[in-house]
Backbone bond lengths (Angstrom), bond angles and torsions (degrees), N, CA, C in turn:
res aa  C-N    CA-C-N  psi(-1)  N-CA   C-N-CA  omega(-1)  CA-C   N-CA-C  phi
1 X - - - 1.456 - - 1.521 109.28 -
2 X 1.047 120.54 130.81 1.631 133.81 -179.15 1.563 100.79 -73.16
3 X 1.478 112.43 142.51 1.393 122.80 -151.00 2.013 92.67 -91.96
4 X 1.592 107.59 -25.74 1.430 90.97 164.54 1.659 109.50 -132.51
5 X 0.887 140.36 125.46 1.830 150.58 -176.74 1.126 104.99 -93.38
6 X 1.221 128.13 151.54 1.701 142.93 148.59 1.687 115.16 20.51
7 X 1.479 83.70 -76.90 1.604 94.10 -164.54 1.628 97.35 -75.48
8 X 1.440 136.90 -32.59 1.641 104.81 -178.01 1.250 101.13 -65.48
9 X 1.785 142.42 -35.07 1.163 136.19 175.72 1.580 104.21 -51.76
10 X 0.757 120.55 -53.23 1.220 113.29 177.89 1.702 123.95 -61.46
11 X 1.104 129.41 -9.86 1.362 145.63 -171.81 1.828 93.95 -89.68
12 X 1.713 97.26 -67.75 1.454 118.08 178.25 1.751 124.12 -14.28
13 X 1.912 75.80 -60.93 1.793 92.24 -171.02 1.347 125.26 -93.98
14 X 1.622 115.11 -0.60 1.406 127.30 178.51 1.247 105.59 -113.07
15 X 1.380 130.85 -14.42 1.551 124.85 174.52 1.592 111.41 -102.83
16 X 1.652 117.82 -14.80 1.505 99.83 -167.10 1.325 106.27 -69.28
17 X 1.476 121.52 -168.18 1.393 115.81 -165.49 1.850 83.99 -114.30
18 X 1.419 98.79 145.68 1.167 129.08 -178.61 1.537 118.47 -74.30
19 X 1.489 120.42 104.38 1.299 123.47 -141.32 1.519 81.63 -104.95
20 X 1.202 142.53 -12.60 1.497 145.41 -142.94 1.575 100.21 -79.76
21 X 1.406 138.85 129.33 1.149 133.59 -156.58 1.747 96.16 -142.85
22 X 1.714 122.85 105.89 1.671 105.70 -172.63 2.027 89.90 -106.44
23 X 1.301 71.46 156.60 1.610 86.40 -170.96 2.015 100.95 -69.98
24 X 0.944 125.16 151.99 1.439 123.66 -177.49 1.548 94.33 -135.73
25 X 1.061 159.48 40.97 1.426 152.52 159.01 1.246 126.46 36.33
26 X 1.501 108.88 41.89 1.256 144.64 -174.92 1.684 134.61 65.46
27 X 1.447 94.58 19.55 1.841 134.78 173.21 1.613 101.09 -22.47
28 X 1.306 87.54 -60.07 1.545 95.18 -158.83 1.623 114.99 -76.94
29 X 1.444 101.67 -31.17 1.388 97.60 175.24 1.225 114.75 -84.03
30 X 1.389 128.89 -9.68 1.622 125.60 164.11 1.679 104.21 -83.94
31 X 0.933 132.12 11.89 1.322 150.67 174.66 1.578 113.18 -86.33
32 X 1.271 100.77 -64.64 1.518 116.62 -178.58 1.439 132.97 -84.54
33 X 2.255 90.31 -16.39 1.634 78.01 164.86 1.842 116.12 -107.79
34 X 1.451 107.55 24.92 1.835 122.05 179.80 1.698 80.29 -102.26
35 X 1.116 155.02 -32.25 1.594 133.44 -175.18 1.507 114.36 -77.15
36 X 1.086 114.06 133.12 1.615 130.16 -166.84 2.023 94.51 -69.62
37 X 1.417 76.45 138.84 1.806 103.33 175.74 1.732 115.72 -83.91
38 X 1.127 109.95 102.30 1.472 108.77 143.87 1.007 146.05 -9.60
39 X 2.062 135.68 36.62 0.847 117.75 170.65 1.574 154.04 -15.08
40 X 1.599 102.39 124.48 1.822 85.41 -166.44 1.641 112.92 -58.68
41 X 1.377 108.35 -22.81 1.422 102.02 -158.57 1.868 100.60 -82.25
42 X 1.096 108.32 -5.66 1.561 127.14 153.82 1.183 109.89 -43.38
43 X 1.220 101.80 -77.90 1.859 107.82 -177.46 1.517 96.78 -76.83
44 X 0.802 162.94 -34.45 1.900 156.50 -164.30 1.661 76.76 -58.12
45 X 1.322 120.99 -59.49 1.620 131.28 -126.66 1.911 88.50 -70.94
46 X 1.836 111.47 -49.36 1.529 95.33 -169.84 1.416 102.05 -101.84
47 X 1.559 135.50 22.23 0.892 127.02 147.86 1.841 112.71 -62.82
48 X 1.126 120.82 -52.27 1.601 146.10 167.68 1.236 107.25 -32.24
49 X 1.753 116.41 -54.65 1.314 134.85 166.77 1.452 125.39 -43.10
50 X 1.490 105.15 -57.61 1.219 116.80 170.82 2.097 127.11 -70.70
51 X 1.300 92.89 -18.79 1.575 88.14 -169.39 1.965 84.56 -98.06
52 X 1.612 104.53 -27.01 1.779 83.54 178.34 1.410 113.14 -71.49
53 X 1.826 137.26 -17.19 0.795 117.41 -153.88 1.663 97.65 -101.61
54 X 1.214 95.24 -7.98 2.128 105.60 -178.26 1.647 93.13 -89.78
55 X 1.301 126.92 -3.75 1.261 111.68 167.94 1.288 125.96 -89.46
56 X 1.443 108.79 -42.44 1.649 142.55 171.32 1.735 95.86 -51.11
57 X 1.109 107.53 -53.47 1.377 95.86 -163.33 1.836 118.11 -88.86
58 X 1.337 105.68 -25.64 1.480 100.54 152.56 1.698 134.23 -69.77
59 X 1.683 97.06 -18.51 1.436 96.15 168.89 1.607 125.23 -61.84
60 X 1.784 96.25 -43.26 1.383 118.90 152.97 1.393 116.46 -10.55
61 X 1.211 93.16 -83.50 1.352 128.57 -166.58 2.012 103.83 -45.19
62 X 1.068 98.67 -61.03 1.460 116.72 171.54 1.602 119.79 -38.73
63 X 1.333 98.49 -61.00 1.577 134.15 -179.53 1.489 101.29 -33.95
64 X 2.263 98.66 -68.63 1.160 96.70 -148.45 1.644 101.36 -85.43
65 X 1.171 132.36 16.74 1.561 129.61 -167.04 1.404 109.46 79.16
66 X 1.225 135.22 17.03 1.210 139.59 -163.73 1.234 103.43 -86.29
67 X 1.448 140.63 -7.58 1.507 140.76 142.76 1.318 108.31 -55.20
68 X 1.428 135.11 -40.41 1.474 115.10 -156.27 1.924 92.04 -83.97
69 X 1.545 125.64 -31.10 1.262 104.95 176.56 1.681 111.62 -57.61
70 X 1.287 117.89 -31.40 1.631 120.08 -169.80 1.566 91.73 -67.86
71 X 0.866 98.14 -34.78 1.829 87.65 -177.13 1.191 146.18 -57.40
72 X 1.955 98.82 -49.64 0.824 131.66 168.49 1.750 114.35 -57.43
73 X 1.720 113.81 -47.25 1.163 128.30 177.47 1.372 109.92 -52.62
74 X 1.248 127.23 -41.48 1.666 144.94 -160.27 1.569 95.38 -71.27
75 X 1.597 94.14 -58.96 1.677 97.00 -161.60 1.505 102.32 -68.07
76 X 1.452 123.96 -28.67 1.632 113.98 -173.93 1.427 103.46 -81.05
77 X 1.183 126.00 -48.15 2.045 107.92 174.51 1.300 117.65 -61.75
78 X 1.903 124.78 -12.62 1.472 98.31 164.47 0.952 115.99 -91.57
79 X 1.644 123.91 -30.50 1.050 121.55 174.98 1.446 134.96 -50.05
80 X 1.796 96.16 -47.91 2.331 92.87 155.95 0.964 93.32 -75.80
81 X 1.582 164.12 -25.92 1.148 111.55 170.78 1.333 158.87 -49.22
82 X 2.017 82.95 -35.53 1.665 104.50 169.99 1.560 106.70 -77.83
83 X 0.945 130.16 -16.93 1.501 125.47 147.18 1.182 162.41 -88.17
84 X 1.614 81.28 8.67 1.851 108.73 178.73 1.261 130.48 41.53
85 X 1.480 89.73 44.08 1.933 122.31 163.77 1.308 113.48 -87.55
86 X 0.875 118.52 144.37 1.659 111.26 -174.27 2.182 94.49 -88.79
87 X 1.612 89.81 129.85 1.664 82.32 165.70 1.545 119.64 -70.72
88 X 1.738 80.67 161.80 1.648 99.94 162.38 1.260 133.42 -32.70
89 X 1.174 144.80 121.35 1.515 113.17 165.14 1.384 129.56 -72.01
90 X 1.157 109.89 -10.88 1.814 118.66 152.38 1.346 100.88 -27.11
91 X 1.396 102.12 -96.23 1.268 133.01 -173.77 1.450 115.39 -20.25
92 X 1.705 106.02 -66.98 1.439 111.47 -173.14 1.860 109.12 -62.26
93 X 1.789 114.82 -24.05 1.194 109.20 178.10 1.368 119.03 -82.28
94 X 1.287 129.47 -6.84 1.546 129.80 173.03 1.750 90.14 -85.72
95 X 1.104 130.53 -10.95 1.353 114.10 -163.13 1.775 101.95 -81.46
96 X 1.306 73.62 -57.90 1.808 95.82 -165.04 1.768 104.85 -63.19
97 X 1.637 112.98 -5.94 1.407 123.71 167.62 1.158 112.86 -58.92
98 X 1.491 101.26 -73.80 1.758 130.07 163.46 1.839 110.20 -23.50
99 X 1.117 89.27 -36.98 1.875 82.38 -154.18 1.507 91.65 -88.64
100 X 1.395 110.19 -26.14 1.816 113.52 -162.10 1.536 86.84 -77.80
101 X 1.245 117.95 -45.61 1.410 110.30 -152.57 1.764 106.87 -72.18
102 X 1.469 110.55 -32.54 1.343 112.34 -176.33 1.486 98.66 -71.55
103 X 1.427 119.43 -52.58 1.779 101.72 177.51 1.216 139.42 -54.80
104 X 1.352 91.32 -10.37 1.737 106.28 179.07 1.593 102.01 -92.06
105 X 1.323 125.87 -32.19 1.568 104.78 179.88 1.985 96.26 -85.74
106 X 1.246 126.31 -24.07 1.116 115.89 -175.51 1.726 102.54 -56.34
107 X 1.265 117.18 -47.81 1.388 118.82 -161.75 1.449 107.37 -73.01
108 X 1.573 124.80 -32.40 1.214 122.32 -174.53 2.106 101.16 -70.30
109 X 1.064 100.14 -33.71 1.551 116.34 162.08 1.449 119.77 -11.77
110 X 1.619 83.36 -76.32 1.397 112.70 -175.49 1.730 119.80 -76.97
111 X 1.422 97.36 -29.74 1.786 92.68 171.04 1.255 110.60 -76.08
112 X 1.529 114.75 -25.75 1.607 111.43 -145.03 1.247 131.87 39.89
113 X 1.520 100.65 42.53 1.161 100.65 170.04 1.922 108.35 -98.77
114 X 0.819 103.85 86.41 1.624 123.71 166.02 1.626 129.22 -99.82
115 X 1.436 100.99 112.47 1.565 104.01 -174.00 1.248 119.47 61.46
C-alpha cells in the first residue's frame, strides 16, 4: 500500500493554507485605514455592560430564592440517579435552563458580540 493515495493528495491540496499573496497597489491598506476604529472606551463601555448585567441578574437570582429551586433540582437528579429513578422533568428542565443560559452568555463572551 502506498504511504500516500488519491484522497490524502487530495486532502493535502484542498486543505493546506493558501500561501498565494497578489499584489493590490496598496487597495487594501487604503481600505483599512477609511474603516472606523474601535474605540477602547467602546469596548470598556460593553464590557461594563456585560459584568453589570451578570451581576444584576445573579443578584436576582439570589434575591428571589432561586438557588434553593437549583438546589433542590441538583439534589433530586443525583439523588434518582443514585437510585436509578428516572428524574423529574422539573428538575431536568431548570437544569438544562442553567446550562443553556450560562452557554449563551459564555458564547456572547467570546464573540463580543454585545448590543
Amino acid at each position: 500500500m502506498k504511504s500516500t493515495d488519491d484522497f490524502d493528495k487530495f486532502l493535502i491540496n484542498n486543505f493546506q493554507k493558501d500561501e498565494n499573496h497578489i499584489e493590490d497597489g496598496g487597495f487594501t491598506d487604503k481600505v483599512l485605514r477609511n474603516l472606523p476604529l474601535v474605540e477602547p472606551s467602546l469596548k470598556l463601555k460593553r464590557n461594563l455592560i456585560l459584568y453589570l448585567a451578570c451581576t444584576i441578574a445573579v443578584l436576582i437570582f439570589i434575591i428571589s430564592s432561586g438557588y434553593k429551586s437549583l438546589l433542590i433540582s441538583m439534589t433530586d437528579i443525583f439523588s434518582n440517579g443514585f437510585h436509578l429513578i428516572k428524574p423529574s422533568f422539573i428538575s431536568v428542565v431548570v437544569i438544562l435552563i442553567f446550562i443553556g443560559v450560562s452557554a449563551c452568555i459564555a458564547r456572547i463572551e467570546y464573540d463580543k458580540n454585545i448590543i
